[in-house]
Structure formats: C-alpha cells, structure tokens
C-alpha positions as CSV (number, residue, x, y, z in Angstrom):
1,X,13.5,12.0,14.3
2,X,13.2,16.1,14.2
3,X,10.8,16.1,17.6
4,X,8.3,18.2,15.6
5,X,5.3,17.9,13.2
6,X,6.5,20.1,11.8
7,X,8.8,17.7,9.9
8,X,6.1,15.3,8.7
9,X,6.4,15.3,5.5
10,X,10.2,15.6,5.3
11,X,10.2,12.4,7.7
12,X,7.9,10.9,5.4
13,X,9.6,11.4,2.1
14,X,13.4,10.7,4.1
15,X,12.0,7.2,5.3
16,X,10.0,6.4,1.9
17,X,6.9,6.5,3.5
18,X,4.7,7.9,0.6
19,X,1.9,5.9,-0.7
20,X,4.5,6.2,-4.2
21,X,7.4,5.1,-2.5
22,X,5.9,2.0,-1.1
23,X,4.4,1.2,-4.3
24,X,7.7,1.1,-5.7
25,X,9.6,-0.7,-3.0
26,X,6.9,-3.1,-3.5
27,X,5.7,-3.2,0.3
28,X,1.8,-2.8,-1.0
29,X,0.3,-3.8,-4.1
30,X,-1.3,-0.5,-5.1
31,X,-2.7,2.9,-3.7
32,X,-6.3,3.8,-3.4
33,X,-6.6,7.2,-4.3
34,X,-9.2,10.0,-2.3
35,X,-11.9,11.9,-3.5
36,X,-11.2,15.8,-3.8
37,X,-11.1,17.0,-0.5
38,X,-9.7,14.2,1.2
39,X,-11.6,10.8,2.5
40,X,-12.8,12.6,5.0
41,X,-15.1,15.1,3.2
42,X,-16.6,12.3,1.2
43,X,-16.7,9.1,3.6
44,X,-19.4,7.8,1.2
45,X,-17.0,7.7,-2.0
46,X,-14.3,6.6,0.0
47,X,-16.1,3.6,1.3
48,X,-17.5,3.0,-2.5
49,X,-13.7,3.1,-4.0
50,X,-12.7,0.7,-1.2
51,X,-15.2,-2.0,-2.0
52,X,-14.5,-1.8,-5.7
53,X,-10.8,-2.4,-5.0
54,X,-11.5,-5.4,-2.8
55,X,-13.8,-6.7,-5.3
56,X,-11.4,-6.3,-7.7
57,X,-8.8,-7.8,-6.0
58,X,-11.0,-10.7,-4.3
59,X,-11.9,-11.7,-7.7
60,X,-8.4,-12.1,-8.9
61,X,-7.1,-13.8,-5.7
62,X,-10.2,-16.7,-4.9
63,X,-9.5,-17.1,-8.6
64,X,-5.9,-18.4,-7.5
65,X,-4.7,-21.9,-6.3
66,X,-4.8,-21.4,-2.5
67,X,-0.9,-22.9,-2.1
68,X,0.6,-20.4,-4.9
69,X,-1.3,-17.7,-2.6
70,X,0.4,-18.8,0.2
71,X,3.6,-19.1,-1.3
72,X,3.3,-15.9,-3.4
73,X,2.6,-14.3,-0.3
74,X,5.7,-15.9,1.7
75,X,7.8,-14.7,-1.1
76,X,6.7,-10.8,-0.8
77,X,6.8,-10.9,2.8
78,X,10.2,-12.3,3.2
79,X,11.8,-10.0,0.3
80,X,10.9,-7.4,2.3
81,X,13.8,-5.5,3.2
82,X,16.1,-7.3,1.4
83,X,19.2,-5.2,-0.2
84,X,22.3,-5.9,-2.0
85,X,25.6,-4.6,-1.2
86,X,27.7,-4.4,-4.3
C-alpha cells in the first residue's frame, strides 16, 4: 500500500487491522492481552494467559450442543464481510 514500514501502523489502523477494530467488526471473539514488555519478554506469562483463555473458552464451547456450534460458527463465518448499502 505505501511500499514502506514505515507505514505500519497507519496501514493497520486504515484497513482495521487492530486487535480493537476486529473485535468490533466481530472477526475474533476477543483479544488476549501481553504482559508489560511485550510477549516476547515474558514467553512464560504469555503461554500461562493463553491456556487460561482456551480453558475458559473450551469449557464454554464442549458445554455447547455440537450442531448449534457448527451452525453458530457457519453464521459468523459467512457474515463476514457482509455490508449494507443504504
């Protein structure tokens, strides 16, 4: 788009790319946030918030009938990109 990295982050926020953004076009179902420092200054908390959100989340889902997972599923992928023109 601007040929540089220098752009990232306006590229980023111009195409909605932000953890934020996504969250509220509804194209992932929530962030995980990093330690201070960045995931890659404390791999081990990293890893630990990870498993407790897939835990979390695993819980929830086996919990679920297995068809309304499939077709809740169907549902989010496929309103994907969807707009209205008014």
């Amino acid at each position: 788009m601007w040929r540089s990295w220098d752009f990232k982050e306006k590229a980023a926020e111009s195409l909605k790319l932000t953890a934020d953004d996504m969250l509220a076009n509804k194209l992932i179902d929530g962030i995980i946030r990093e330690p201070v420092g960045g995931a890659h200054n404390d791999r081990e908390k990293t890893f630990q918030n990870v498993k407790t959100e897939i835990k979390k989340h695993l819980t929830k889902l086996l919990a679920t009938d297995p068809q309304k997972r499939i077709d809740k599923r169907i549902t989010k992928f496929c309103n994907m990109g969807f707009f209205k023109e008014e």
